[in-house]
PyMOL CGO cylinders between C-alpha atoms (Angstrom):
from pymol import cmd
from pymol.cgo import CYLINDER

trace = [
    CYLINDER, 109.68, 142.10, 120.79, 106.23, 140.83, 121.57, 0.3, 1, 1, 1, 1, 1, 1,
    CYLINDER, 106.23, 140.83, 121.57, 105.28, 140.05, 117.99, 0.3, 1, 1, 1, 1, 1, 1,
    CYLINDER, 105.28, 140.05, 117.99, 109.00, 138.08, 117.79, 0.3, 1, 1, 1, 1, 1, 1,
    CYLINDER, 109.00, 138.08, 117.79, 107.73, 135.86, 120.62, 0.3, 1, 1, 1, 1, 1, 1,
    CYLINDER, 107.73, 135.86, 120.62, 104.10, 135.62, 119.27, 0.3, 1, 1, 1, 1, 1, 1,
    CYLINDER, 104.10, 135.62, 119.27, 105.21, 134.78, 116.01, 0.3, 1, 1, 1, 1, 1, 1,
    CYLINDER, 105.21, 134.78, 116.01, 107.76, 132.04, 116.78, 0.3, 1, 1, 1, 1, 1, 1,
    CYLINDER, 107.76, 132.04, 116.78, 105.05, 130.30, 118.58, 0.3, 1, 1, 1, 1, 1, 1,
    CYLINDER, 105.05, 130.30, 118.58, 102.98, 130.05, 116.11, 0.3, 1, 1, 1, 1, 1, 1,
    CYLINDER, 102.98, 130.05, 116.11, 105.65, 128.71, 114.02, 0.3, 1, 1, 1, 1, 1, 1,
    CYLINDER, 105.65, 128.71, 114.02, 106.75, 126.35, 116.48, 0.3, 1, 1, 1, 1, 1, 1,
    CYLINDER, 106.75, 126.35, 116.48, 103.08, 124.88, 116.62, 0.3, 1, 1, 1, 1, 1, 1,
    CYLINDER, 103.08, 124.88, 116.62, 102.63, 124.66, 112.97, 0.3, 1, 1, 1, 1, 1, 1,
    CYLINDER, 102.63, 124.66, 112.97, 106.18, 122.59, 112.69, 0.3, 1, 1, 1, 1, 1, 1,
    CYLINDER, 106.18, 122.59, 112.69, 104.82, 120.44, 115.63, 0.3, 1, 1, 1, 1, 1, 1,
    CYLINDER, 104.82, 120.44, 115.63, 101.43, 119.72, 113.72, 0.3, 1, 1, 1, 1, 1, 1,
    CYLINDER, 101.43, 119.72, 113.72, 102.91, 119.94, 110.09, 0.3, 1, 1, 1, 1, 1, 1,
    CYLINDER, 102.91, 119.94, 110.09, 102.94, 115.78, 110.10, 0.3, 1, 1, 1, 1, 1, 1,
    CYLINDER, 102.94, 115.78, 110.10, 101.01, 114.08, 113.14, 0.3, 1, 1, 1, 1, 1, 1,
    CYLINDER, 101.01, 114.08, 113.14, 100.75, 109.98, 111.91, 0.3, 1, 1, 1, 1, 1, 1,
    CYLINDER, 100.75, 109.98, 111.91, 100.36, 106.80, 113.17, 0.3, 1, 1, 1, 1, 1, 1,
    CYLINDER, 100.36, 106.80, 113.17, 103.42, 104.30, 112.04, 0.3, 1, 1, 1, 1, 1, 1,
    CYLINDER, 103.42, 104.30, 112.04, 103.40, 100.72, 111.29, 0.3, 1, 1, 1, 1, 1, 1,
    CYLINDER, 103.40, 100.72, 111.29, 106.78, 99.48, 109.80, 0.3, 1, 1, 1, 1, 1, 1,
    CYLINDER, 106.78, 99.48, 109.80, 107.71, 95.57, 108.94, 0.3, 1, 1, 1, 1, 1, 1,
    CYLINDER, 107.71, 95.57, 108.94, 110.38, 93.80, 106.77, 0.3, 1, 1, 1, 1, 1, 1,
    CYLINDER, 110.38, 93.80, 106.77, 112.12, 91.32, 106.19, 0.3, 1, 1, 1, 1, 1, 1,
    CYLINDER, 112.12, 91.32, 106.19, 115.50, 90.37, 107.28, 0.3, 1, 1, 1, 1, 1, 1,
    CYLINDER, 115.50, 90.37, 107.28, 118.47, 88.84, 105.37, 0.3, 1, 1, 1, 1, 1, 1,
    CYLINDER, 118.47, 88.84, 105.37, 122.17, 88.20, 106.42, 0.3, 1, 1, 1, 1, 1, 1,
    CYLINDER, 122.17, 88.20, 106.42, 124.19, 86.90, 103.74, 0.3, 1, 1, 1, 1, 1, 1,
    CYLINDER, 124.19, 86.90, 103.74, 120.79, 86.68, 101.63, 0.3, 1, 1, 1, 1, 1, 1,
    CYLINDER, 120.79, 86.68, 101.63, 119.34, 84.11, 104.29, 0.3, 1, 1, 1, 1, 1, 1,
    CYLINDER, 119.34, 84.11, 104.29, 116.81, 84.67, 106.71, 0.3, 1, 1, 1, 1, 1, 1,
    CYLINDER, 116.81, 84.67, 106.71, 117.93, 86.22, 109.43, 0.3, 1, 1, 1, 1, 1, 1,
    CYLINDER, 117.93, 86.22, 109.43, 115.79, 85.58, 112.99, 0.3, 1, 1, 1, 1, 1, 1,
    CYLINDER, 115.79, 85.58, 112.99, 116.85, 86.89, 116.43, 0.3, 1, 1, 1, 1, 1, 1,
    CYLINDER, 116.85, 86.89, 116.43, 117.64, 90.23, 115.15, 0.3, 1, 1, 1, 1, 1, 1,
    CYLINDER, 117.64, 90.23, 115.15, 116.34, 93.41, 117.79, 0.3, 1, 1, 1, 1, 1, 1,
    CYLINDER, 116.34, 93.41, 117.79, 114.48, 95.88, 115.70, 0.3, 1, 1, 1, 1, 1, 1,
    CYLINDER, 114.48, 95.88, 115.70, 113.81, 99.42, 117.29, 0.3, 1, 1, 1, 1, 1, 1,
    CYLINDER, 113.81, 99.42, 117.29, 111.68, 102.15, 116.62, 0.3, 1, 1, 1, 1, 1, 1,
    CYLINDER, 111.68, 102.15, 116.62, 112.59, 105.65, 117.21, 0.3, 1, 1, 1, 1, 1, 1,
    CYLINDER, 112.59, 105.65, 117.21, 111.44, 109.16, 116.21, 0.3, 1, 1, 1, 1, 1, 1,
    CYLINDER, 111.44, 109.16, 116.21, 114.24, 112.21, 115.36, 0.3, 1, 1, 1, 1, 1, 1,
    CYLINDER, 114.24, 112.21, 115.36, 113.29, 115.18, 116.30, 0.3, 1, 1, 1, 1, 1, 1,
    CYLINDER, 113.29, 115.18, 116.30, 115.51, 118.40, 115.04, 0.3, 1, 1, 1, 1, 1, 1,
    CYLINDER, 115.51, 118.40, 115.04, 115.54, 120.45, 118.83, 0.3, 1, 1, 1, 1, 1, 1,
    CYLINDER, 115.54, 120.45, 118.83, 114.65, 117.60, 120.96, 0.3, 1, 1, 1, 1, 1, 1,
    CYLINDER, 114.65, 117.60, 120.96, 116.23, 114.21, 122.39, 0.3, 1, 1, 1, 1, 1, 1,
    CYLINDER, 116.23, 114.21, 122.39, 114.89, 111.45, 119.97, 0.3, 1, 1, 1, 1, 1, 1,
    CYLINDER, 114.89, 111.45, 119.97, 112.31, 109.04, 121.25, 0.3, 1, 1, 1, 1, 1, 1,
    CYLINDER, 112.31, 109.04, 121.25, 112.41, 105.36, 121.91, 0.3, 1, 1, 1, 1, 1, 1,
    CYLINDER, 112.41, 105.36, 121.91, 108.52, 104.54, 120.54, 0.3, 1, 1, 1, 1, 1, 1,
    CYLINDER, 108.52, 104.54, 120.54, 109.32, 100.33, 120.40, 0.3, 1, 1, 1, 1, 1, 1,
    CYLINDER, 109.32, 100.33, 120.40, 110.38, 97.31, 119.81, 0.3, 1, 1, 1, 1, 1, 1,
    CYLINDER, 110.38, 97.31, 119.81, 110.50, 93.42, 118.94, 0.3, 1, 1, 1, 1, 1, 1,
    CYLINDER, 110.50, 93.42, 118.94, 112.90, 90.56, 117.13, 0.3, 1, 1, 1, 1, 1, 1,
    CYLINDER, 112.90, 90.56, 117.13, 112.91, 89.55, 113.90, 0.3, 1, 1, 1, 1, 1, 1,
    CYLINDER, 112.91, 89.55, 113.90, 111.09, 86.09, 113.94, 0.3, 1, 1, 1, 1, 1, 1,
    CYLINDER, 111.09, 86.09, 113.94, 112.10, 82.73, 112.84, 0.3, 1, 1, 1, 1, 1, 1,
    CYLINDER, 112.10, 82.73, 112.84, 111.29, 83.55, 109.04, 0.3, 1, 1, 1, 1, 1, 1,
    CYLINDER, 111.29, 83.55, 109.04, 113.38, 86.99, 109.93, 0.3, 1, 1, 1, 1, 1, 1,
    CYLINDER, 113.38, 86.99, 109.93, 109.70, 89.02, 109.82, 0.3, 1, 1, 1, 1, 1, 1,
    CYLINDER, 109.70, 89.02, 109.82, 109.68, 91.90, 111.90, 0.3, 1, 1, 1, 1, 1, 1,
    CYLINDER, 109.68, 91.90, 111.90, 106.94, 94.26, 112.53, 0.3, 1, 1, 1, 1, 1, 1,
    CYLINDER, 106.94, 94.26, 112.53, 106.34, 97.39, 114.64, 0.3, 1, 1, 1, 1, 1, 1,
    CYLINDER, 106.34, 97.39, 114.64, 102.72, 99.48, 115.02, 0.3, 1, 1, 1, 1, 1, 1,
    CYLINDER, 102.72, 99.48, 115.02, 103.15, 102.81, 116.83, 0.3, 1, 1, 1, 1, 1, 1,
    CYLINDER, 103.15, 102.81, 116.83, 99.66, 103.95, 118.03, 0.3, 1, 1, 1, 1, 1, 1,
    CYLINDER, 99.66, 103.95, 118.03, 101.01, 107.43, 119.39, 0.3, 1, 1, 1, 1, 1, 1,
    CYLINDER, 101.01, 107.43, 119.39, 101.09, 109.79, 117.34, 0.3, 1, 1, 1, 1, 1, 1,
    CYLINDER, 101.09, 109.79, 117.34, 104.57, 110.74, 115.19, 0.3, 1, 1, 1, 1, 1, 1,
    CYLINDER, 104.57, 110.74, 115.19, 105.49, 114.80, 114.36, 0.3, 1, 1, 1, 1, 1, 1,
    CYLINDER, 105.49, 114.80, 114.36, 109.60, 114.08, 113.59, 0.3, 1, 1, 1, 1, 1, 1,
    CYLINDER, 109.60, 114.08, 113.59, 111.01, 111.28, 111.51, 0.3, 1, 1, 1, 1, 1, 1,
    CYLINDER, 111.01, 111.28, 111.51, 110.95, 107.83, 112.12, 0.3, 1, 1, 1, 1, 1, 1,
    CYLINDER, 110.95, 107.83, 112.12, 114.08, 105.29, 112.26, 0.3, 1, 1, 1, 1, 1, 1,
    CYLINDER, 114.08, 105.29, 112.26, 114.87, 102.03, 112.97, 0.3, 1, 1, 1, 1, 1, 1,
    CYLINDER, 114.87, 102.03, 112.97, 118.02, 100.59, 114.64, 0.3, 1, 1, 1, 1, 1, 1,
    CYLINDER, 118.02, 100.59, 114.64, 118.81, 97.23, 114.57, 0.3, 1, 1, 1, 1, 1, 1,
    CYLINDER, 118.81, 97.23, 114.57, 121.08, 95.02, 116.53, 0.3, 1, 1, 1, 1, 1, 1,
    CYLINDER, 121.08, 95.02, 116.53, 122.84, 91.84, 114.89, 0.3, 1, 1, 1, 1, 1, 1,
    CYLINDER, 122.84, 91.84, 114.89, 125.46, 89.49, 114.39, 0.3, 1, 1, 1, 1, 1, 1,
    CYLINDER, 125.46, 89.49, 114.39, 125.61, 89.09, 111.02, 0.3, 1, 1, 1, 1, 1, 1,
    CYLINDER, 125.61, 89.09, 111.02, 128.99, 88.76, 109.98, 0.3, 1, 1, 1, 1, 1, 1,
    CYLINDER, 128.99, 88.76, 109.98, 130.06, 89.27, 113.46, 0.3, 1, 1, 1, 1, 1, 1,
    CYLINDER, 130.06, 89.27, 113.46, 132.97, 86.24, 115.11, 0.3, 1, 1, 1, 1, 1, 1,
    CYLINDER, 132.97, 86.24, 115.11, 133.69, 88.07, 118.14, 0.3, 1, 1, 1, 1, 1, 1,
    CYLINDER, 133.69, 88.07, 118.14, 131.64, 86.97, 121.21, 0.3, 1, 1, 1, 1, 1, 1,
    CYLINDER, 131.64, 86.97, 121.21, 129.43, 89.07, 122.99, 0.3, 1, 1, 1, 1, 1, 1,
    CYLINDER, 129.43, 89.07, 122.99, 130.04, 91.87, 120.29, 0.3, 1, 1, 1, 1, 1, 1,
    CYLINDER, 130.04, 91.87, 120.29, 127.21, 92.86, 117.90, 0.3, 1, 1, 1, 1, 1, 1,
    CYLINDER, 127.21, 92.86, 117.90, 126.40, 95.37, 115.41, 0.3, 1, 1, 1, 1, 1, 1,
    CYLINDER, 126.40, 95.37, 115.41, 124.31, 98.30, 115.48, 0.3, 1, 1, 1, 1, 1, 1,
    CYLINDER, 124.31, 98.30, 115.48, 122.74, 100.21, 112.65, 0.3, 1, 1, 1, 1, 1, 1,
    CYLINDER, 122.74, 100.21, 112.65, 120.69, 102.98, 111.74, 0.3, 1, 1, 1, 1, 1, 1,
    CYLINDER, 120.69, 102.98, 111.74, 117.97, 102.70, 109.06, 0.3, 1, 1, 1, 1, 1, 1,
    CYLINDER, 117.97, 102.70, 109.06, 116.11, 105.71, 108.12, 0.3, 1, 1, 1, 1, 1, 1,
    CYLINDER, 116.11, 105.71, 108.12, 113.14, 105.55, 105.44, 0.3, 1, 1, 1, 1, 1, 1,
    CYLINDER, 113.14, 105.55, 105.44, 112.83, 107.91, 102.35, 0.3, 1, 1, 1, 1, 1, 1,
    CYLINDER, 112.83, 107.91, 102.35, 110.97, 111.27, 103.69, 0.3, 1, 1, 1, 1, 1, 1,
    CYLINDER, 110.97, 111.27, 103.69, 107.10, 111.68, 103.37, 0.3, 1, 1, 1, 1, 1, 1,
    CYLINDER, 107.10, 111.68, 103.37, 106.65, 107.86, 102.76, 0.3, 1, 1, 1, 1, 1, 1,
    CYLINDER, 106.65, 107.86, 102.76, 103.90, 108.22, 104.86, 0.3, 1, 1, 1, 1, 1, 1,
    CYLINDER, 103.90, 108.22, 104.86, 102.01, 105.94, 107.84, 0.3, 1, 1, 1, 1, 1, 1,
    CYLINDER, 102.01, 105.94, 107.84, 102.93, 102.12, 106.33, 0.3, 1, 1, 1, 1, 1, 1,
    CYLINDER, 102.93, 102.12, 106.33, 106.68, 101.62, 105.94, 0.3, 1, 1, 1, 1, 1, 1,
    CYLINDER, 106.68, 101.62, 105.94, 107.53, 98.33, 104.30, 0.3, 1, 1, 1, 1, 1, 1,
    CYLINDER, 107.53, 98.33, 104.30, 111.31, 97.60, 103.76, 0.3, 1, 1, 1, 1, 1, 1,
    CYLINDER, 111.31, 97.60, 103.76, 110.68, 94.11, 101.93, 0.3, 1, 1, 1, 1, 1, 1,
    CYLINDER, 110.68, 94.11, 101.93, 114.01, 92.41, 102.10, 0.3, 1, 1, 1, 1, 1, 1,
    CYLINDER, 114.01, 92.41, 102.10, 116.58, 94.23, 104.33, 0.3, 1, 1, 1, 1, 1, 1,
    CYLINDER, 116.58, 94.23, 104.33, 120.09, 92.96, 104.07, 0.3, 1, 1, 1, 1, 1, 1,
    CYLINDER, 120.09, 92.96, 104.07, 122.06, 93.51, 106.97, 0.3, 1, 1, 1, 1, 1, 1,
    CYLINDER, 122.06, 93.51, 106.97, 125.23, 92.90, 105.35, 0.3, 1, 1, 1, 1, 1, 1,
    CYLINDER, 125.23, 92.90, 105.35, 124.84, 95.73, 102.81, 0.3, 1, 1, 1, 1, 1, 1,
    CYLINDER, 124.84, 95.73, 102.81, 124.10, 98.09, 105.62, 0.3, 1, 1, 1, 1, 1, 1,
    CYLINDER, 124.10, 98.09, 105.62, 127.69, 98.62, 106.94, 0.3, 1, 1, 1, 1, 1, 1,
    CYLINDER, 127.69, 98.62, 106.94, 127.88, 102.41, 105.92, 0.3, 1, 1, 1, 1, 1, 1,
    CYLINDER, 127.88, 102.41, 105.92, 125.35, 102.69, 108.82, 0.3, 1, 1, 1, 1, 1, 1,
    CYLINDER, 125.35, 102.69, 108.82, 126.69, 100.38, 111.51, 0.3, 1, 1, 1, 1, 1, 1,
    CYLINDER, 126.69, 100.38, 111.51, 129.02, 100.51, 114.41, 0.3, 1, 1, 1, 1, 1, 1,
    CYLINDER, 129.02, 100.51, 114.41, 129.69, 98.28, 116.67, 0.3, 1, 1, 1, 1, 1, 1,
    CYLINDER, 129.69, 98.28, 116.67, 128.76, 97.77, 120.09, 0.3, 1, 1, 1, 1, 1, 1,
    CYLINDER, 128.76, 97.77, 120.09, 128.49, 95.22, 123.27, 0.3, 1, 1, 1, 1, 1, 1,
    CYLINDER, 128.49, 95.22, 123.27, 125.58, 92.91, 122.68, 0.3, 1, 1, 1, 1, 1, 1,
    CYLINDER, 125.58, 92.91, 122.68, 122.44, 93.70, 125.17, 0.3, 1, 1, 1, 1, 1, 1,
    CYLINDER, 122.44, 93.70, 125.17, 122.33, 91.32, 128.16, 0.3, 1, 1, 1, 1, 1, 1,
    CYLINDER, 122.33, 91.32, 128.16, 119.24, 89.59, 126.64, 0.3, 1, 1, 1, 1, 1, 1,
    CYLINDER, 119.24, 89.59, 126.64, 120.65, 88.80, 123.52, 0.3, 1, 1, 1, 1, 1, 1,
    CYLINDER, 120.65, 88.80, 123.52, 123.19, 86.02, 124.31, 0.3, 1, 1, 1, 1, 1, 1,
    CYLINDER, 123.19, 86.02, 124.31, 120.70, 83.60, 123.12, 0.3, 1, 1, 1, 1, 1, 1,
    CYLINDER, 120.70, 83.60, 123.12, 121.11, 84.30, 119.59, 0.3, 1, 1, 1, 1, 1, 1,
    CYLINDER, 121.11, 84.30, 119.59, 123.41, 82.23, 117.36, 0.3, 1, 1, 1, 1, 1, 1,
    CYLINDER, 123.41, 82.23, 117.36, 125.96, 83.82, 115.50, 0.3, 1, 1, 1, 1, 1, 1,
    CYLINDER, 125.96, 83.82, 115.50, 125.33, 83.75, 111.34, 0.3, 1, 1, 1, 1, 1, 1,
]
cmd.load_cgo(trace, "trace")
């Protein structure tokens, strides 16, 4: 029973140190293939036996650039979820989807062009946050 326990450890700390790295991710993003600016990009980590993390997070500028460095250190997958309006006519509601990067892409993640409108297999939708009635809808 002892070497069960032992032997789980140690493969519990090996899965925890299998892929320790620093993140960056940026992008650009497009609604109806224009710029899209006042979008709320998060960054989170999955883990498989844990709650997921909340690691950051920032709005895509006026030239829809968005950009994210994560100086602590990653062992689970990282994600992005972004909240919009694209395509959205319904005040106060906005859209919320999940974008997850090919695995083993390693540190850098650049999406390039992200179109928001060709992410709808990924969305639902939800209330818009509190700070986001600022935004105009596109």
């Amino acid at each position: 029973m002892k070497t069960i326990i032992v032997l789980s450890m140690f493969a519990f700390v090996a899965l925890a140190q299998e892929e320790m790295r620093h993140v960056e991710v940026n992008g650009i993003l497009l609604c109806q293939r224009l710029i899209y600016k006042g979008a709320l990009v998060e960054l989170y980590e999955y883990h498989y036996f844990f709650a997921d993390d909340f690691h950051s997070s920032t709005y895509s500028d006026n030239f829809g650039w968005f950009e994210l460095h994560e100086d602590k250190a990653f062992t689970g997958q990282p994600y992005l979820v972004i909240t919009h309006r694209c395509g959205v006519e319904e005040e106060g509601k906005c859209i919320r989807c999940t974008v997850t990067p090919y695995r083993g892409i390693g540190s850098k993640i650049d999406f390039s062009y992200l179109g928001l409108d060709f992410l709808s297999a990924f969305e639902e939708e939800a209330d818009c946050p509190t700070n986001f009635g600022q935004l105009p809808a596109q």
